[in-house]
GUKOLVEX-321750 format. One record per residue (C-alpha): chain; residue number from 0; y, z, x. Coordinates in steps of 0.05 Angstrom, whole numbers, m for minus. Last residue first. Example, Ala and Ser with C-alpha at 12.3 -4.5 7.8 and 13.67 -1.06 7.14 Angstrom:
residues 2
 gutor lomar      Y      Z      X
     A     1    m21    143    273
     A     0    m90    156    246
This chain:
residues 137
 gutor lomar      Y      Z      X
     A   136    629    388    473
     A   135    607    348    537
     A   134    616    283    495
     A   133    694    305    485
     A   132    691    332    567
     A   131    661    249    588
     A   130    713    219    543
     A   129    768    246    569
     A   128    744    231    642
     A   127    739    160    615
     A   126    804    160    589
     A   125    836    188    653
     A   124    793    134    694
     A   123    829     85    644
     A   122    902    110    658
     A   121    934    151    615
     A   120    990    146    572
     A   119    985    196    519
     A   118    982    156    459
     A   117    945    106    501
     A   116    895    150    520
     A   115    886    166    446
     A   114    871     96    432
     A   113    808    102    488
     A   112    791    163    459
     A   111    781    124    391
     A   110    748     65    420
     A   109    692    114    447
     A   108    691    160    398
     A   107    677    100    348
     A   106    619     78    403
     A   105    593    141    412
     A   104    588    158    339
     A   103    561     88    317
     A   102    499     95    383
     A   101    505     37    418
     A   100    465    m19    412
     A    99    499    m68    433
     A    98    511   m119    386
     A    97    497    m79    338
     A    96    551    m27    349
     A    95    592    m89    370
     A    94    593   m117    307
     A    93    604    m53    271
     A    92    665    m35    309
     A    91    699   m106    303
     A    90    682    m91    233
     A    89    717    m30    223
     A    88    781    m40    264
     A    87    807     27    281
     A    86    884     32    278
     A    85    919     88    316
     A    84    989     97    291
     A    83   1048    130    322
     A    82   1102    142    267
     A    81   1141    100    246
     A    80   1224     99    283
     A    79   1280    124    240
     A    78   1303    167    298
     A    77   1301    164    370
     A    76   1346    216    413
     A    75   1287    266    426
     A    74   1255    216    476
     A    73   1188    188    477
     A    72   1160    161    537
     A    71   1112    216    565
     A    70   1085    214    489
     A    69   1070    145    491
     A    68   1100     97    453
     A    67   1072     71    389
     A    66   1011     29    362
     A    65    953     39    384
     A    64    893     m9    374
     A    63    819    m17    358
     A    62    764    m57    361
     A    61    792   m127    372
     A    60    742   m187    391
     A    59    718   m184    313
     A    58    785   m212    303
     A    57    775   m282    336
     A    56    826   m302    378
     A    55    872   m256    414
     A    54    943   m266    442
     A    53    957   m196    435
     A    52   1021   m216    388
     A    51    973   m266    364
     A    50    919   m221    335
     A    49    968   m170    315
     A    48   1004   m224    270
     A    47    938   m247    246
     A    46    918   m179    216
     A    45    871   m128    252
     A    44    808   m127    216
     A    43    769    m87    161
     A    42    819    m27    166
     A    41    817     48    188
     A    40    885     83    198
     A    39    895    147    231
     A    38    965    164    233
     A    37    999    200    299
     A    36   1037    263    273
     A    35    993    317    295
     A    34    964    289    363
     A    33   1009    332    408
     A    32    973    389    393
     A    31    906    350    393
     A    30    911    338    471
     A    29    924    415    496
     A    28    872    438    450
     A    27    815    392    490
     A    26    782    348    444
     A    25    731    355    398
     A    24    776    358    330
     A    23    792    290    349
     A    22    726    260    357
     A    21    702    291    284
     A    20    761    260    262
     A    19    735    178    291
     A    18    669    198    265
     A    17    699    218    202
     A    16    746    153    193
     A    15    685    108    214
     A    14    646    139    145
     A    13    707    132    108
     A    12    721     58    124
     A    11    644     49    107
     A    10    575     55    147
     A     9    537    m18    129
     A     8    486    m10     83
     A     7    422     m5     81
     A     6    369    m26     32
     A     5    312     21     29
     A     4    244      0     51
     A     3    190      6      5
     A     2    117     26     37
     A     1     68    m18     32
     A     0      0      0      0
């Protein structure tokens, strides 16, 4: 007798945006007090404009993206400005996750510490080093 197999679906915006919380709430004290304003947004893709403005192609080649200046470059003189945003690009995501394999909540905390990096201007070894005490935790 054969078994059913349950059809599965692919993990939602709300299922990236807790892995991508979860991440977040993992990292050192001294990084998520200055991470209170910045806007999480998960979408399906980036839009065109964002696409071109990076001079990319194909949207699935775009995982994620920060949008803002970094906290070393903000001054207290700017007003009227959004706020930082981090934008997590659900299907690029998903592609790569099988693609390559990768575990979905190492591969969102991935892309998402790399976006914080960018909030905070580090440089990729930072990021990586970021990464390595958040998968520590």
């Amino acid at each position: 007798m054969a078994i059913p197999v349950q059809p599965r679906t692919a993990p939602d915006a709300d299922a990236i945006r807790a892995i991508a919380l979860k991440t977040l709430n993992a990292l050192p004290a001294e990084f998520r007090a200055h991470l209170g304003d910045v806007v999480l947004i998960v979408e399906e893709f980036a839009d065109d404009e964002t696409l071109a403005t990076l001079g990319i192609e194909h949207p699935l080649d775009l995982s994620g993206l920060y949008h803002g200046r970094p906290v070393g470059d903000k001054s207290s003189m700017e007003s009227g400005a959004l706020p930082d945003r981090i934008h997590l690009y659900r299907r690029a995501i998903l592609e790569e996750w099988i693609e390559t394999g990768i575990g979905l909540d190492e591969l969102v905390a991935h892309v998402m510490i790399h976006e914080v990096g960018h909030h905070f201007g580090l440089s990729d070894a930072d990021m990586h080093a970021l990464e390595d005490m958040v998968g520590d935790a």
